[in-house]
N, C-alpha and C positions, 0 to 999 in steps of 0.2 A: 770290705769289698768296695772298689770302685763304683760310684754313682752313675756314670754313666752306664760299667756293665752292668748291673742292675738292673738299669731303666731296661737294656736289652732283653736280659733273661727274662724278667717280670714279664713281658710284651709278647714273649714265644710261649710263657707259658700259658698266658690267657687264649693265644692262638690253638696252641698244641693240646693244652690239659682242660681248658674249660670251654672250647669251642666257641669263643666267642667270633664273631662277624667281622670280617676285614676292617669294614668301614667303625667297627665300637673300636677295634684293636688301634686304630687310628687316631682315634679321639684321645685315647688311654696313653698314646705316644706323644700327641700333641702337648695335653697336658703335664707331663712330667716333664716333657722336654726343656719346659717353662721353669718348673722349678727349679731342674738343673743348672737352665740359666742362671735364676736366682741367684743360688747357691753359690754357685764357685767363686762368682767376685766376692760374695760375703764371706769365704775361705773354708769354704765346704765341699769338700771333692770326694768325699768317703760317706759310704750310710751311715760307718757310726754319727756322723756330725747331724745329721737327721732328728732338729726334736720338735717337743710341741711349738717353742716361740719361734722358730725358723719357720714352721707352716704357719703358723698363725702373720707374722711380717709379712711373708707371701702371701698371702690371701688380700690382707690389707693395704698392702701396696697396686697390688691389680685389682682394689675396690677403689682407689684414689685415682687409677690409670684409665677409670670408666667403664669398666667391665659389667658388664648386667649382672643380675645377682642369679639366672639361672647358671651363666657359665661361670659364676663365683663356685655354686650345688658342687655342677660337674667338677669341677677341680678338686673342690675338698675331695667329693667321692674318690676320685682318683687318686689321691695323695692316702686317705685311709685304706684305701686296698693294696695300694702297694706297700704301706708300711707293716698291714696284718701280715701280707706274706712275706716280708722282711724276717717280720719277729718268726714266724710258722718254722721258714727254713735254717732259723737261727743265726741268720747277718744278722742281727742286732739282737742288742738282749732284751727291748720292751719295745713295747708296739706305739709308736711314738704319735701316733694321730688316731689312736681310739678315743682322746678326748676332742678331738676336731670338729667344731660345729658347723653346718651350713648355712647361710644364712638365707632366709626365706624368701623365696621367689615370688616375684611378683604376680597374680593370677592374672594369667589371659587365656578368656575363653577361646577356641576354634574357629577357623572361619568354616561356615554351614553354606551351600548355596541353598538359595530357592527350587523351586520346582519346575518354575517357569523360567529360571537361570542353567537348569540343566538341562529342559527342554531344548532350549537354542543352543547349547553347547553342542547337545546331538542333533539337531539338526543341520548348525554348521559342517557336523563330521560328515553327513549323510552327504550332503550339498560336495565336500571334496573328494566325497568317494564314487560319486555317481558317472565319473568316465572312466571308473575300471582303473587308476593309479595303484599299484598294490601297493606302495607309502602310506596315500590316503587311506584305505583299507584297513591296512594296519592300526595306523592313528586312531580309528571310528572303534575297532575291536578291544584295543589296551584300554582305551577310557570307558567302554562299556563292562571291560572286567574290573576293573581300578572300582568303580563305584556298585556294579554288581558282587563283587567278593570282599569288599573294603581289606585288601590285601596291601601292603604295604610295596611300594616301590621294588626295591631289594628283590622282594619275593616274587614279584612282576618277570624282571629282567632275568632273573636265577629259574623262572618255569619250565619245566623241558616238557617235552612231547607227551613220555609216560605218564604226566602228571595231571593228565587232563582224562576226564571220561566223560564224553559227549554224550553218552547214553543215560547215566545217572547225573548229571550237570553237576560234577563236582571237577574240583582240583586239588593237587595234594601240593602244599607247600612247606617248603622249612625255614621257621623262622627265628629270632632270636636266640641263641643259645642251640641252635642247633637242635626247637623242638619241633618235630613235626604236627602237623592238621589236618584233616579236610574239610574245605569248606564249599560251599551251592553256590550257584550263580543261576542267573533268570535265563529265560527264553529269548527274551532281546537279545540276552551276552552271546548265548548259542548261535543263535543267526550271525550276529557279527563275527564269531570265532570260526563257521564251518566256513564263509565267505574272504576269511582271511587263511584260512587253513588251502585255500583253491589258489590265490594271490602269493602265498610264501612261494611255490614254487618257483616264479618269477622273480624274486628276490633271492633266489638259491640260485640260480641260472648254470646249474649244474655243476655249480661250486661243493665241495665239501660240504655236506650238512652239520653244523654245529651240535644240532640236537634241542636248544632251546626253542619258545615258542614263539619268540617274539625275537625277529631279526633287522638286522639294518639295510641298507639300499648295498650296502658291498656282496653282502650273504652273511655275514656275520653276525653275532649275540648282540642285541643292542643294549647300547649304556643309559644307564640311569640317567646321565646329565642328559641325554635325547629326548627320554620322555619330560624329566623337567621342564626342556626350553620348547615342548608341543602346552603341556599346561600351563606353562606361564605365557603364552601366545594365548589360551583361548580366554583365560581367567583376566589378560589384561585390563580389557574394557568395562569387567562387569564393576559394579557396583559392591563395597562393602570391604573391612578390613582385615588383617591377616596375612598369614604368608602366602603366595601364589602357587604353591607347588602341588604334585601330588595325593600328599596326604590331603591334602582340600578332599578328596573324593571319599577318600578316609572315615576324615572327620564328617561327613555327609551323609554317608551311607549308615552309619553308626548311628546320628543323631535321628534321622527317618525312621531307623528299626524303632528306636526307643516311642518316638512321638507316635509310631502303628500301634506300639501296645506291646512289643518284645520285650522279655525278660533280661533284664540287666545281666546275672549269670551268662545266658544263652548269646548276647551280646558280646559277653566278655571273653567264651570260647572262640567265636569266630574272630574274633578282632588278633588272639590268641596272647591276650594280656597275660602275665604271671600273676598281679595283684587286681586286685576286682577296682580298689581305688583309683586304679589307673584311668579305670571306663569310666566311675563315676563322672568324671567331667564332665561327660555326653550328658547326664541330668540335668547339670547344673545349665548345659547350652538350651535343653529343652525347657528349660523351666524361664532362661533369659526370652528366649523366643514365646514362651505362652504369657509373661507379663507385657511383652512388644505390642501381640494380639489384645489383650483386657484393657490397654491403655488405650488403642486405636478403637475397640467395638466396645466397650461399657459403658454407657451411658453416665452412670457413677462414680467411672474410674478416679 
């Protein structure tokens, strides 16, 4: 089989057959695409030519090119899953990157805000919502669900209507892998949500309604990159390291449940991890932030 078709089929079937998320099917295409490049001037246009020292050059060539060693993980990952299903559907006769190792990623904890750093982020929002903008409105509502449901992005922009029960403060989301959840949200989020639920209409302006929850200034579903370029606006000036986006509220809300006393499990559902390790991290940020504390107030520290 041709290498490129391959990369094809392999890409529709994680679409088609394992539900995976537009945006992972992307990554999954980014990275083979890469190798493909590889490949062909090395004189490799066919899977059979697919083996271990071919992935392994690649890897090591894009460790020399400066690549970080998380998106070294991601590659290999992707290079062994498409070779498993290579070998599964029987384009090739061994599965050529089951000895494929990743090489270990560098640990960087989450960036956490403060208390008093999300205070003024919400007072900010309160402050641009306060003449009735239903934009502003919006803004104040997503950031109050973002950190009241630590739901991911994705799961944000993808919330339709039905998905919401204002009566039990819950939202049903679907995320990774196409599983579903429900998770609570507080009393603040509800207020911001019933006061942006009054504003959508005005941002529908009699337009087609989408059906999602959270729309754009056209009437339209709004995009992920929009809530991005609102949290990287409000997260600019604060203080502290990390990526700006987001999952910041994410990482926040999670590391809060833990430092309240919530159970790492009960944690790990709502977050809607597959592997519980995943959450662990959130310990590890709780435990960086209670040695920050014992150094600054122990007198013996």
């Amino acid at each position: 089989m041709e290498l490129r078709a391959a990369v094809d089929e392999f890409t529709r079937h994680l679409a088609a057959d394992r539900g995976f998320s537009e945006h992972t099917v992307r990554a999954y295409r980014g990275d083979l695409d890469d190798l493909v490049a590889f490949a062909e001037p090395a004189g490799v246009s066919e899977v059979s030519g697919i083996d271990l020292e071919l992935l392994r050059d690649w890897l090591w060539k894009r460790s020399n090119d400066g690549l970080a060693k998380s998106t070294l993980g991601r590659r290999s990952a992707a290079a062994r899953g498409f070779t498993r299903w290579l070998a599964r559907t029987g384009a090739t006769d061994a599965d050529a990157g089951a000895r494929l190792r990743s090489p270990r990623p560098d640990q960087h904890l989450p960036r956490v805000l403060t208390r008093p750093q999300l205070d003024g982020i919400f007072g900010t929002l309160e402050l641009r919502a306060a003449d009735g903008d239903p934009g502003a409105i919006r803004d104040a509502a997503m950031v109050e669900l973002l950190y009241a449901s630590a739901i991911r992005v994705s799961e944000l922009t993808s919330l339709r209507m039905g998905d919401v029960d204002r009566e039990r403060l819950t939202i049903r989301v679907l995320g990774k892998g196409g599983k579903e959840r429900v998770v609570p949200f507080g009393v603040p989020a509800q207020r911001a949500l019933d006061r942006y639920l009054i504003a959508r209409e005005l941002l529908l302006d009699g337009r087609p309604d989408p059906g999602t929850v959270f729309l754009g200034t056209r009437g339209g579903a709004l995009s992920t990159r929009a809530v991005y370029q609102l949290v990287a606006g409000l997260l600019a000036d604060l203080p502290g390291s990390g990526p700006a986006g987001p999952h910041t509220f994410r990482h926040t809300a999670a590391t809060h449940l833990l430092d309240g006393g919530a159970d790492l499990r009960a944690v790990q559902e709502l977050l809607g991890h597959a592997s519980i390790s995943t959450t662990q991290i959130y310990t590890h940020t709780s435990v960086e932030r209670l040695k920050k504390v014992y150094k600054q107030a122990h007198p013996r520290a």
